[in-house]
BASE-164653 format. One record per residue (C-alpha): residue number from 1; residue in three letters; x, y, z. Coordinates in pm, 1 decimal, always signed. Layout:
BEGIN
ATOM   seq   type         c1         c2         c3
ATOM   NUM    ALA          X          Y          Z
...
END
This chain:
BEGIN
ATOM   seq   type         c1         c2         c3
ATOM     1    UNK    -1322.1     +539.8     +221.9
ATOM     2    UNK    -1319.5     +261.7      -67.8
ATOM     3    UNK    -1648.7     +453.7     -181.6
ATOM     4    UNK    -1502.3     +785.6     -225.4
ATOM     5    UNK    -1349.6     +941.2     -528.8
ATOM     6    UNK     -982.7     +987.5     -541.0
ATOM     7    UNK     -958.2    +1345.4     -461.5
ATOM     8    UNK    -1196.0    +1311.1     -163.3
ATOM     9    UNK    -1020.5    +1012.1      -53.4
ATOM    10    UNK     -669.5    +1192.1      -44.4
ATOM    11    UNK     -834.9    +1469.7     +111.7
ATOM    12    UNK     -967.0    +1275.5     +376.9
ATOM    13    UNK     -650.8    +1118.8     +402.1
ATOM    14    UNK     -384.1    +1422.3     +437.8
ATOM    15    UNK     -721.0    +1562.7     +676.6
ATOM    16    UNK     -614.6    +1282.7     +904.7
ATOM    17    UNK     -279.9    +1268.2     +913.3
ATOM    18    UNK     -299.2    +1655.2    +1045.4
ATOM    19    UNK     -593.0    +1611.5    +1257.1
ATOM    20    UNK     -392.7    +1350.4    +1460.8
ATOM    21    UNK      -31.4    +1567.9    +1459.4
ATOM    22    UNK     -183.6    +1834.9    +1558.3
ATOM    23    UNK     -327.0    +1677.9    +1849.6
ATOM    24    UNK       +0.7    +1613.3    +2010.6
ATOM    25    UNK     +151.6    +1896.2    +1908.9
ATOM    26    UNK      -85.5    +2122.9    +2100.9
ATOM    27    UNK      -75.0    +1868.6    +2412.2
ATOM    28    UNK     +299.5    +1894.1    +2373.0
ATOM    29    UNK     +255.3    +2310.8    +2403.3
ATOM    30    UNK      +59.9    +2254.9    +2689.8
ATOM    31    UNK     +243.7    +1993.8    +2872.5
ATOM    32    UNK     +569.3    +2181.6    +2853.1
ATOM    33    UNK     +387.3    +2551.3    +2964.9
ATOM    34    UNK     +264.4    +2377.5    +3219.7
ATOM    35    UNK     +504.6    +2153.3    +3367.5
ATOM    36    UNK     +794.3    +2365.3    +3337.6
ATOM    37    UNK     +636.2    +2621.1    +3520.8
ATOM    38    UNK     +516.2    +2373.2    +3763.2
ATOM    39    UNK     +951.8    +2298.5    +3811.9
ATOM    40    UNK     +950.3    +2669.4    +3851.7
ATOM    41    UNK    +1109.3    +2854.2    +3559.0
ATOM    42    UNK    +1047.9    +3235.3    +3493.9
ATOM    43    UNK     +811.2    +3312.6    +3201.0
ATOM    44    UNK    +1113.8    +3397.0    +3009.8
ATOM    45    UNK    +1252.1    +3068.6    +3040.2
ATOM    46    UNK     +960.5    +2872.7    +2940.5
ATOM    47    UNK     +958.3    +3093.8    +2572.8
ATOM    48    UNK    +1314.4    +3017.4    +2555.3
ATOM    49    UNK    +1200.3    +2686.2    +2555.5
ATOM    50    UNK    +1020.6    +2715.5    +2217.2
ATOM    51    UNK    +1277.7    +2954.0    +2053.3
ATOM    52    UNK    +1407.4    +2639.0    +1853.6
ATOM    53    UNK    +1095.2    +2532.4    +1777.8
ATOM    54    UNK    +1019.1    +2869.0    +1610.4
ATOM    55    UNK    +1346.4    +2911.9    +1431.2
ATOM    56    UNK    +1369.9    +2590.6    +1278.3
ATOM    57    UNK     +965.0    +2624.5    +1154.8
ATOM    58    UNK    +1142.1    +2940.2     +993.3
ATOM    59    UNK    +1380.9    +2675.0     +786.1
ATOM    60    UNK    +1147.0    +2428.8     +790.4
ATOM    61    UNK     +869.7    +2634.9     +559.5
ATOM    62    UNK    +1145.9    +2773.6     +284.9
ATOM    63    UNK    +1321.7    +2421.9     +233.4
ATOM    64    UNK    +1004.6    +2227.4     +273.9
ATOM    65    UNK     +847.2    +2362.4      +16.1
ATOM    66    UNK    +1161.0    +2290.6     -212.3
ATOM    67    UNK    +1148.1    +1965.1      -74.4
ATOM    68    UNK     +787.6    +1898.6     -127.3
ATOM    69    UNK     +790.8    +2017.3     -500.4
ATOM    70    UNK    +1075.1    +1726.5     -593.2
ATOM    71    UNK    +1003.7    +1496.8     -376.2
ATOM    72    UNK     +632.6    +1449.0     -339.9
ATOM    73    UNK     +411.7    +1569.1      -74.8
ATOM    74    UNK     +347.0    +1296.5      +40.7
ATOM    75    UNK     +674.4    +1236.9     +158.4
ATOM    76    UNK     +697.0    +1536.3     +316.4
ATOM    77    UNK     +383.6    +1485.6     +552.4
ATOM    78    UNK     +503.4    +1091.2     +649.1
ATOM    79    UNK     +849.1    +1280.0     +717.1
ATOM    80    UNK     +698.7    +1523.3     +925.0
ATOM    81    UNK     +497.1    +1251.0    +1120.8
ATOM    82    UNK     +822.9    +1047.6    +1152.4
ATOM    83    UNK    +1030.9    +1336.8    +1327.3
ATOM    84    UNK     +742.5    +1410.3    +1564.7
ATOM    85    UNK     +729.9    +1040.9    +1694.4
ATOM    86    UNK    +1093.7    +1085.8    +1768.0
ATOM    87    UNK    +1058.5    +1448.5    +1916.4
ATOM    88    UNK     +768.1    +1304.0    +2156.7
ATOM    89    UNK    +1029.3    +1031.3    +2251.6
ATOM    90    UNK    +1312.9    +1238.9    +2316.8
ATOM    91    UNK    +1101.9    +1365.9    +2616.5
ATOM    92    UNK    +1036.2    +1046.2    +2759.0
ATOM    93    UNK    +1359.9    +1078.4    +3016.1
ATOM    94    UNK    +1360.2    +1143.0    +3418.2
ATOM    95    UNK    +1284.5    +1453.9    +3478.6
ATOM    96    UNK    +1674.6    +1523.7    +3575.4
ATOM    97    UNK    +1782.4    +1474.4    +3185.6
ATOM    98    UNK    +1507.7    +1726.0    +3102.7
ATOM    99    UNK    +1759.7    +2006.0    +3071.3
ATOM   100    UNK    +1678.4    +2333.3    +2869.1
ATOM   101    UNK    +1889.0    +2240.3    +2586.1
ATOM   102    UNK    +1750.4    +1899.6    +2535.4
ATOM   103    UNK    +1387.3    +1989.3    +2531.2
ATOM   104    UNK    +1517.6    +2302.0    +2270.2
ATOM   105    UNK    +1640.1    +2020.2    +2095.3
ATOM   106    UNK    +1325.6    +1818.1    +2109.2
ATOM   107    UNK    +1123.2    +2137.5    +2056.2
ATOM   108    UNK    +1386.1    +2224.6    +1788.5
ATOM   109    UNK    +1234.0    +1867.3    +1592.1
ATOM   110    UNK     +889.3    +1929.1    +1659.3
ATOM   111    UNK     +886.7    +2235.7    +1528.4
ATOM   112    UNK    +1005.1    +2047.6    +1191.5
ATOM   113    UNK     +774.9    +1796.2    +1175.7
ATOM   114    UNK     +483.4    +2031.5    +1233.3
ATOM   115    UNK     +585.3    +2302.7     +949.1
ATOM   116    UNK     +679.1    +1983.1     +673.8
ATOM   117    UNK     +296.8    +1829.0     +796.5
ATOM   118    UNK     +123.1    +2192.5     +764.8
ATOM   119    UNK     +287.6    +2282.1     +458.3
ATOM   120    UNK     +194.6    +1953.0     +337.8
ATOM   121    UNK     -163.4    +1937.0     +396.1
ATOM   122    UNK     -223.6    +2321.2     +279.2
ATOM   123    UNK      -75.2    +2262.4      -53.1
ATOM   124    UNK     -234.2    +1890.5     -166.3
ATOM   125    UNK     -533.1    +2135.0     -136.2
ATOM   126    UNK     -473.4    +2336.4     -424.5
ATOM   127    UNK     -389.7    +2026.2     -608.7
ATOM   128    UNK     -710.6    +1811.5     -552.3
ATOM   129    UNK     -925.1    +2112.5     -694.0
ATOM   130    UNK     -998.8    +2257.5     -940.3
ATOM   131    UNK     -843.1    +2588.4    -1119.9
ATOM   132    UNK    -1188.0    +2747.2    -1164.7
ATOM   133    UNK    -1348.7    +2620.7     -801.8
ATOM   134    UNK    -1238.5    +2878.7     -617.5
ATOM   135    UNK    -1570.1    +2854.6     -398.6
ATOM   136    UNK    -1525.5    +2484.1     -325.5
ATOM   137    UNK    -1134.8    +2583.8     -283.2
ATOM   138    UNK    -1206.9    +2812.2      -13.5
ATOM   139    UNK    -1472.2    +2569.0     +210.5
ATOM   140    UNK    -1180.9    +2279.4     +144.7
ATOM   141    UNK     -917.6    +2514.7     +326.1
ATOM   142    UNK    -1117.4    +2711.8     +586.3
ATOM   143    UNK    -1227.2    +2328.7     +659.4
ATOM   144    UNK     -889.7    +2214.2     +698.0
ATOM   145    UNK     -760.0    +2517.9     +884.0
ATOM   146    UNK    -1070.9    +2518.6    +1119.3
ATOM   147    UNK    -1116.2    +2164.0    +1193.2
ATOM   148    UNK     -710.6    +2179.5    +1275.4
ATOM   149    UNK     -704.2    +2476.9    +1501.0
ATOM   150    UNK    -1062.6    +2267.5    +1695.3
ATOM   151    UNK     -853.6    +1983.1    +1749.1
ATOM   152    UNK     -551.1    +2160.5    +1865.5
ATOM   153    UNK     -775.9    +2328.4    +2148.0
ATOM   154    UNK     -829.0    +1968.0    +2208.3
ATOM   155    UNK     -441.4    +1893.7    +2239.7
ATOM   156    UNK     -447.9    +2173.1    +2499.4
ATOM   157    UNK     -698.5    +2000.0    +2729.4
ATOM   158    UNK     -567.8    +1656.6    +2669.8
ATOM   159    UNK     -205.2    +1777.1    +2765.6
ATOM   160    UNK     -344.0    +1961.6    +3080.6
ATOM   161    UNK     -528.9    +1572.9    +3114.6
ATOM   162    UNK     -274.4    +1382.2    +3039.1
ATOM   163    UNK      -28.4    +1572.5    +3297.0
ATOM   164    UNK     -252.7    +1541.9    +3572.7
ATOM   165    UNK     -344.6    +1155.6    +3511.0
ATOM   166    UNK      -29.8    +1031.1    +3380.0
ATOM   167    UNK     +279.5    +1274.7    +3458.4
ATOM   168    UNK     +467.0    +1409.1    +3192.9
ATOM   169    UNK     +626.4    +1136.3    +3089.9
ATOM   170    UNK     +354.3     +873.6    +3036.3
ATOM   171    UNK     +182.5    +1166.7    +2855.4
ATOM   172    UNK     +471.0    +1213.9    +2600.7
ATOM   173    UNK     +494.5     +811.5    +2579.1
ATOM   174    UNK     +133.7     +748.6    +2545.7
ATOM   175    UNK      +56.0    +1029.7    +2236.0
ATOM   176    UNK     +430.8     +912.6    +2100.6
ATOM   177    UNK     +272.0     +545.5    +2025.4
ATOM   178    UNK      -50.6     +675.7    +1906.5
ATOM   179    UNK     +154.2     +855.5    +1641.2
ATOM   180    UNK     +360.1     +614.6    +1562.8
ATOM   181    UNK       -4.6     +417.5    +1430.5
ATOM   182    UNK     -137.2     +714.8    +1239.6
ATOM   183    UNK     +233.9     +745.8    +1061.3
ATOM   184    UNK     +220.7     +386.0     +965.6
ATOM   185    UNK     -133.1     +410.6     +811.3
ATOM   186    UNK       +2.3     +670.3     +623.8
ATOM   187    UNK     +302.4     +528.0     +444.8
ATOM   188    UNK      +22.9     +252.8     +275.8
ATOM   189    UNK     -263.6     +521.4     +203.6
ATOM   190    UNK      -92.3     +883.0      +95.5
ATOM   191    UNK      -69.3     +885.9     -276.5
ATOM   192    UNK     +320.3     +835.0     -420.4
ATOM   193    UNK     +324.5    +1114.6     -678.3
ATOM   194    UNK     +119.0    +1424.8     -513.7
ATOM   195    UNK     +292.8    +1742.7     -556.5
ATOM   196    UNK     +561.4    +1661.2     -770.5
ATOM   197    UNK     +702.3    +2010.6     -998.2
ATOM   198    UNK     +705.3    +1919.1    -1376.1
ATOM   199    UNK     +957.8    +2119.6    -1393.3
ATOM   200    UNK    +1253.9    +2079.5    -1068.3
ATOM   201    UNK    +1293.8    +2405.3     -887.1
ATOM   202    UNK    +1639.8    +2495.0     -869.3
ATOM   203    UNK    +1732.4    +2590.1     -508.3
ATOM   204    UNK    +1761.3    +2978.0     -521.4
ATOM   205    UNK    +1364.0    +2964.4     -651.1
ATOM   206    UNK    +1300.5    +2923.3     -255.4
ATOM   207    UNK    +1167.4    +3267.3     -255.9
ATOM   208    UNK     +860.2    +3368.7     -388.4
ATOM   209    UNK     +873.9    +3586.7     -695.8
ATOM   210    UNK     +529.2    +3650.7     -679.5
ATOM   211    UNK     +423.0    +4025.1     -576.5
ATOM   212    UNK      +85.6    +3870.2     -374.0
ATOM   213    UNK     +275.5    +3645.6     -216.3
ATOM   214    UNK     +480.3    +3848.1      -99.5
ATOM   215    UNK     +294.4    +4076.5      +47.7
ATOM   216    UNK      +53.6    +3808.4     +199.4
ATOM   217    UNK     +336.1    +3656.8     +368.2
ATOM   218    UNK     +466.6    +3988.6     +567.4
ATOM   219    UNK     +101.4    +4090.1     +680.2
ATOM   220    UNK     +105.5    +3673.1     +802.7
ATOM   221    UNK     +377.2    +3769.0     +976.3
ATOM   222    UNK     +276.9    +4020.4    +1192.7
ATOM   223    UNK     -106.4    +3862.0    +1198.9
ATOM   224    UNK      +58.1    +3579.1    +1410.3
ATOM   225    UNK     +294.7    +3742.0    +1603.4
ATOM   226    UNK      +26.2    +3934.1    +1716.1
ATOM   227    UNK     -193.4    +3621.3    +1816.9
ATOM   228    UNK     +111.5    +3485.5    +2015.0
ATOM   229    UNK     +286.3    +3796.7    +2185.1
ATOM   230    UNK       +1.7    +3721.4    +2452.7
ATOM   231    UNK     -126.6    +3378.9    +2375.7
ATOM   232    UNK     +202.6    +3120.4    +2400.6
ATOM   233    UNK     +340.1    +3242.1    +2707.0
ATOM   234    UNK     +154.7    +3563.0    +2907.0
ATOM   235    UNK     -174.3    +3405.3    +2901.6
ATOM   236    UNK     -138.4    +3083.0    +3009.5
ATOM   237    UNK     +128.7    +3198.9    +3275.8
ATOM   238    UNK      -96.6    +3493.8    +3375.6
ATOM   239    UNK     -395.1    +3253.5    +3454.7
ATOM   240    UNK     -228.0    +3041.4    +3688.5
ATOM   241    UNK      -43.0    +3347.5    +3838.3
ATOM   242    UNK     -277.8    +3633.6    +3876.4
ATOM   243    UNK     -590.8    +3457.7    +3851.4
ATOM   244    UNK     -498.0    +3130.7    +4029.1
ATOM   245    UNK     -676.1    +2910.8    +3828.0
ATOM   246    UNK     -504.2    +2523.8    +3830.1
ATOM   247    UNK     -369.2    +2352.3    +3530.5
ATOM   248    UNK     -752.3    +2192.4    +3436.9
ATOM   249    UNK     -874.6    +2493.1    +3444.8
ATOM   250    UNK     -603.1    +2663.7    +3254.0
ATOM   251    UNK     -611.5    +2384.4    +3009.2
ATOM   252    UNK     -958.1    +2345.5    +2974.8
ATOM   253    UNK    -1025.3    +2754.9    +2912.5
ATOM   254    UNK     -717.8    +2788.2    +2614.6
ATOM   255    UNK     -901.7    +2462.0    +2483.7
ATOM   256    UNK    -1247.0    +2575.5    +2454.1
ATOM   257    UNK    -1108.4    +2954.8    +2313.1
ATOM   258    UNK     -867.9    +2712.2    +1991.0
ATOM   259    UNK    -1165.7    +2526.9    +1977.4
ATOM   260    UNK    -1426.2    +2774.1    +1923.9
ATOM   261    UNK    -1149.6    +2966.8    +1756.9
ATOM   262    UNK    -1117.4    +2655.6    +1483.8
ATOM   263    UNK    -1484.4    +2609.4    +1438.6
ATOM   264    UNK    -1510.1    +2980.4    +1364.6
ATOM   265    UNK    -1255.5    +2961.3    +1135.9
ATOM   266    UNK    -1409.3    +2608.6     +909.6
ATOM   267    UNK    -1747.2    +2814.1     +873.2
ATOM   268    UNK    -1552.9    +3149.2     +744.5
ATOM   269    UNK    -1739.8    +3056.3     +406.1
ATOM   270    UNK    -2067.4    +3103.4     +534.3
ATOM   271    UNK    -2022.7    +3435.4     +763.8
ATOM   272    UNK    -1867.2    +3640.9     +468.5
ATOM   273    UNK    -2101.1    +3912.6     +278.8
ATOM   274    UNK    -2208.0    +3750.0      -29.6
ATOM   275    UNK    -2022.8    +3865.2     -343.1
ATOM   276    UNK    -2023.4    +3774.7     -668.8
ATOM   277    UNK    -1716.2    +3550.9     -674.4
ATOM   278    UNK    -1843.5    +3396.0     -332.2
ATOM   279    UNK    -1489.1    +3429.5     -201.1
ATOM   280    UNK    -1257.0    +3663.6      -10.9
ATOM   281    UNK     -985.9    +3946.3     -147.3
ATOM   282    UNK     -732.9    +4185.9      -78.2
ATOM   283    UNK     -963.4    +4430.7      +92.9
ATOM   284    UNK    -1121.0    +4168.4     +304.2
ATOM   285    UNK     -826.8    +4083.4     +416.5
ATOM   286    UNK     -782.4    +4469.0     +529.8
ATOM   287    UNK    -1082.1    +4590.5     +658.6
ATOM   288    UNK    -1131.4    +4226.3     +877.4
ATOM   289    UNK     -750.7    +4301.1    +1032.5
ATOM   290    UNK     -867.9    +4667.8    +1052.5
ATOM   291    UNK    -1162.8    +4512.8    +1327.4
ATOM   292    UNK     -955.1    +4298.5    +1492.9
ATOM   293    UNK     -699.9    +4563.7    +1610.2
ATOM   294    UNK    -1031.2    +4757.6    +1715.3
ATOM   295    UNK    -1093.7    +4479.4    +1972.8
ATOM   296    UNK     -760.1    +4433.0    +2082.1
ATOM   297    UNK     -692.5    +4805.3    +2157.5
ATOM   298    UNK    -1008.2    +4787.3    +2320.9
ATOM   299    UNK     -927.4    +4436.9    +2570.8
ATOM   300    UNK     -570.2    +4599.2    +2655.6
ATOM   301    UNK     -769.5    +4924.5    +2741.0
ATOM   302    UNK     -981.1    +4738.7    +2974.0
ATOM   303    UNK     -759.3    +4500.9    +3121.3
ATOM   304    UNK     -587.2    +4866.3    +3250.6
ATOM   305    UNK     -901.8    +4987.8    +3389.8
ATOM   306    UNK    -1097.7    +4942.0    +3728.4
ATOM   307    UNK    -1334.4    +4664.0    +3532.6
ATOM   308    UNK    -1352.0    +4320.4    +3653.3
ATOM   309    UNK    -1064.4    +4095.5    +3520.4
ATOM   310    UNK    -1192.2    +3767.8    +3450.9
ATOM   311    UNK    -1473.7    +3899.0    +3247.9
ATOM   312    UNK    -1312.7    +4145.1    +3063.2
ATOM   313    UNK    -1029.2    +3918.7    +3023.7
ATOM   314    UNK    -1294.0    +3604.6    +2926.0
ATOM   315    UNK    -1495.8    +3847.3    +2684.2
ATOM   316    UNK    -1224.7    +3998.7    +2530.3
ATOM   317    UNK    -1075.2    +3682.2    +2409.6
ATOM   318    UNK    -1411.6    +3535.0    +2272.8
ATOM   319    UNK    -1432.2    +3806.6    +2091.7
ATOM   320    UNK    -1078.4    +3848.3    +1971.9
ATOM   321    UNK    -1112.0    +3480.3    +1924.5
ATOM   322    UNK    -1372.5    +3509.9    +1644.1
ATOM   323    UNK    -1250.4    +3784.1    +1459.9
ATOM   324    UNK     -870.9    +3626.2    +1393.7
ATOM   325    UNK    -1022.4    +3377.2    +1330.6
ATOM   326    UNK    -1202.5    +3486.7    +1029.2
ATOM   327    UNK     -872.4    +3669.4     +923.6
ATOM   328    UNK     -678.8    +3364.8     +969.0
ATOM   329    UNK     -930.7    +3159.0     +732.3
ATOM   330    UNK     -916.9    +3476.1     +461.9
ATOM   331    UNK     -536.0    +3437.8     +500.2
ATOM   332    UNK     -537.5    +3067.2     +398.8
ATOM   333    UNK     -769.5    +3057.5     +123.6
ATOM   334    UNK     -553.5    +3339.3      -24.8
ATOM   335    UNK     -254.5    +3185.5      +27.5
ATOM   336    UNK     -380.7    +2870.2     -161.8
ATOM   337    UNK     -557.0    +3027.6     -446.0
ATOM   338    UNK     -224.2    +3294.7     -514.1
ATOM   339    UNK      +37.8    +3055.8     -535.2
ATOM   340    UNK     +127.1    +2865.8     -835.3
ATOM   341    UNK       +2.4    +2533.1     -939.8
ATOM   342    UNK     +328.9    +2366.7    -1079.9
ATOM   343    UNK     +539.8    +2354.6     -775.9
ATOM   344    UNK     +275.6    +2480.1     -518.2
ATOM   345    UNK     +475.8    +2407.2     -222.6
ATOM   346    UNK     +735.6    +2653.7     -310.0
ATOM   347    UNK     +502.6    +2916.3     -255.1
ATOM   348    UNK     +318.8    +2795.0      -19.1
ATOM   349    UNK     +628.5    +2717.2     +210.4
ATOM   350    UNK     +766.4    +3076.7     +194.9
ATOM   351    UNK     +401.4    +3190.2     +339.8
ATOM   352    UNK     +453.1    +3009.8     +613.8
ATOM   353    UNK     +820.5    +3073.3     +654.6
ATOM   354    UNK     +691.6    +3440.0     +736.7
ATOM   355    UNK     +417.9    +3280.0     +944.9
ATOM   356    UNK     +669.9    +3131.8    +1174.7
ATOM   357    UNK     +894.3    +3423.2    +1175.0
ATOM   358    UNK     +583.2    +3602.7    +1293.1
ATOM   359    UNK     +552.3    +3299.8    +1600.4
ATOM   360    UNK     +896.9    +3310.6    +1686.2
ATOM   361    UNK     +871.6    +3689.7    +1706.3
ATOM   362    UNK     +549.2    +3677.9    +1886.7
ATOM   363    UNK     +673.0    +3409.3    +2137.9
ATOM   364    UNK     +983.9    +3567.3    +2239.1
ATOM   365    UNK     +827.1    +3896.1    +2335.3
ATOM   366    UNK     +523.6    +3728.3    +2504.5
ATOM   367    UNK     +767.0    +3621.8    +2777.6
ATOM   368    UNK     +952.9    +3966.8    +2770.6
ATOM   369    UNK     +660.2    +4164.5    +2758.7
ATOM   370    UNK     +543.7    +3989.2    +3003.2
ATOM   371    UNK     +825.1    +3952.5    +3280.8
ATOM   372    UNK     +842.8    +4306.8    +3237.5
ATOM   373    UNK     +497.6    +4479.9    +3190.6
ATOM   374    UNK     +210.5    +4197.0    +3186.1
ATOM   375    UNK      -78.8    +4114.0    +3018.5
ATOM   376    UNK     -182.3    +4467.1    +2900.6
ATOM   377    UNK     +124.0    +4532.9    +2712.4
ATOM   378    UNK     +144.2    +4216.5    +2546.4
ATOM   379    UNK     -167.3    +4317.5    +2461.2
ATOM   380    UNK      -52.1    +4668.5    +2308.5
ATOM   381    UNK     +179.1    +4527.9    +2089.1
ATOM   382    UNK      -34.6    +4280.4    +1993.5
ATOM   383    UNK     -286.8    +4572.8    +1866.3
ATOM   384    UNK      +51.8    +4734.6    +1661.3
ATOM   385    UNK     +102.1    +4405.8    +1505.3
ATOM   386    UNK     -253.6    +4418.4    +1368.9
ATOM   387    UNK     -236.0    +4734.8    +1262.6
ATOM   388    UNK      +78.4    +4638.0    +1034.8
ATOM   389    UNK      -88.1    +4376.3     +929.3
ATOM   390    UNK     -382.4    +4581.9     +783.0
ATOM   391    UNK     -182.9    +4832.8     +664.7
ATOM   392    UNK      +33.6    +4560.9     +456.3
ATOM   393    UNK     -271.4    +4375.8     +311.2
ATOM   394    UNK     -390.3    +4758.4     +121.5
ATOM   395    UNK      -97.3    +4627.8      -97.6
ATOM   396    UNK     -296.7    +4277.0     -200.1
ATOM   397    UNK     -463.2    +4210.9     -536.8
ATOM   398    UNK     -848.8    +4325.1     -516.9
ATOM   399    UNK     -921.9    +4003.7     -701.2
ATOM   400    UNK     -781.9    +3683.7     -666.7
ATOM   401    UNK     -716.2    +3671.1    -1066.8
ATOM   402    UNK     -523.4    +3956.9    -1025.6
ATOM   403    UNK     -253.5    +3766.2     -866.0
ATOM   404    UNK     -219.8    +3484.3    -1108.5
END
């Protein structure tokens, strides 16, 4: 680290910080699927578990990015880090005090802390390279986005680990103090000053003026509601129910599929079709959403036929796996490269604001869908959601500049 040059050593720095949050958040996701289905609740119940979560990653995104541009991002990240620590602790009760409104409540401050650390991270991006890098831009965010998404598979297996070794609460406890470390680190190494407006946004700037952004952000939303109509609740839920795997096994297979997901997603750079600006566009980001609802009509076809399910089911998901991925990463780097400079957060914050809409969307009907139709349909609308998606990104610039 003393070796490296500043912007590296920031990098690395805000790198860590969301390399280690999002490990326990994804064991969190895990621990609560698991163990609250494990006490019995309905399918339902366990998304109504995360509704908080979702709805306050909605606020979270538009005033964090407010936040970040007069405050420092900086501040912002160690924030977020702070509120998990306390959201992991919350949880540390018997399991009679683990009522439905007190883990929404917990969930409700997780869901904070990970949507001030995300927007964090994504936006020192655009401000530790340079204007005309867009290349080395894009690597430096499919990176970030990649590596994160690997290492929240990892969360997933370590929660289904943790709850099998240590019960729920010494799970909770155990990643709570771990955090605690990383946050701490973090106060003496994150730079003071990063991400500072010149100019203070006044509050009603929250939403993004910009045409590309705007237009990003809705075909976000639907991108990720589509991922987690069947991913947050029906899949999980259907594995341990229909296929009868147990919680390593469970644990272990969503792991491997965010991990392989993730490591799709940080080599995004080197799978695109060579162009001449060596980086993605408006029509990538339609004719790559255009594929992906190909698959995913094609896995809730199959999953209705007379096929085997657990290799249709397995193969359809490695595949869908890749091929959001590479949307996802062509999502980020535009996302980055669009929004403005001075005040990058503001931007940057309403993406993801439409992002989580798109989760807390997705997660509530992955429970209903499910309770009332299964997999398959989860699956269907998952497909429509792409399809939007696709439809909405016809709208984008053709070239980045375009957008500026």
């Amino acid at each position: 680290m003393a070796n490296l040059s500043s912007p590296y050593k920031q990098y690395a720095i805000v790198t860590g910080n969301y390399w280690a949050f999002t490990l326990t958040d994804g064991a969190l996701r895990m621990l609560v699927v698991l163990h609250f289905y494990q006490l019995g609740f309905n399918p339902l119940q366990i998304a109504s578990l995360f509704l908080f979560y979702e709805i306050f990653g909605v606020v979270t995104n538009l005033a964090g990015g407010y936040l970040g541009s007069r405050i420092g991002l900086n501040k912002t990240m160690n924030i977020g880090l702070a509120l998990q620590v306390v959201a992991l602790m919350m949880l540390v009760v018997p399991t009679t005090l683990l009522t439905v409104p007190w883990v929404m409540g917990a969930q409700a401050l997780s869901g904070i802390a990970k949507d001030l650390n995300k927007m964090s991270a994504k936006s020192t991006i655009k401000l530790l390279v340079p204007a005309d890098e867009q290349g080395q831009l894009f690597k430096w965010v499919a990176l970030l986005t990649g590596s994160k998404n690997a290492l929240k598979g990892v969360g997933f297996f370590l929660g289904a680990v943790l709850l099998t070794g240590l019960g729920f609460n010494g799970a909770v406890l155990s990643m709570a103090v771990a955090l605690a470390m990383v946050w701490l680190a973090s106060l003496l190494l994150l730079r003071q000053d990063l991400g500072k407006a010149k100019n203070k946004p006044k509050f009603h700037e929250l939403f993004s003026k910009s045409k590309a952004v705007n237009v990003l952000s809705s075909a976000r939303l639907f991108l990720f509601g589509a991922r987690d109509v069947w991913f947050v609740v029906a899949l999980p839920v259907f594995l341990a129910s229909q296929l009868q795997w147990d919680f390593w096994w469970v644990g272990g297979f969503l792991a491997l599929w965010v991990i392989g997901y993730g490591i799709v997603q940080s080599v995004v750079p080197k799978l695109l079709p060579r162009t001449k600006t060596k980086t993605p566009d408006g029509r990538s980001a339609f004719y790559w959403a255009l594929m992906l609802a190909f698959i995913t009509s094609i896995l809730a076809a199959a999953l209705g036929s007379e096929l085997p399910l657990a290799p249709v089911l397995i193969t359809g998901l490695v595949l869908f796996g890749i091929f959001f991925a590479i949307n996802s990463s062509i999502h980020s780097y535009l996302i980055v490269s669009y929004a403005k400079e001075d005040g990058v957060s503001l931007d940057v914050g309403f993406y993801y604001m439409a992002n989580a809409v798109g989760r807390l969307i997705g997660t509530m009907l992955s429970g209903w869908a499910y309770q009332v139709a299964g997999l398959t349909m989860c699956l269907w609308i998952s497909a429509g959601f792409i399809v939007a998606a696709a439809l909405l990104s016809l709208a984008l610039p053709k070239h980045v500049k375009e957008a500026q």
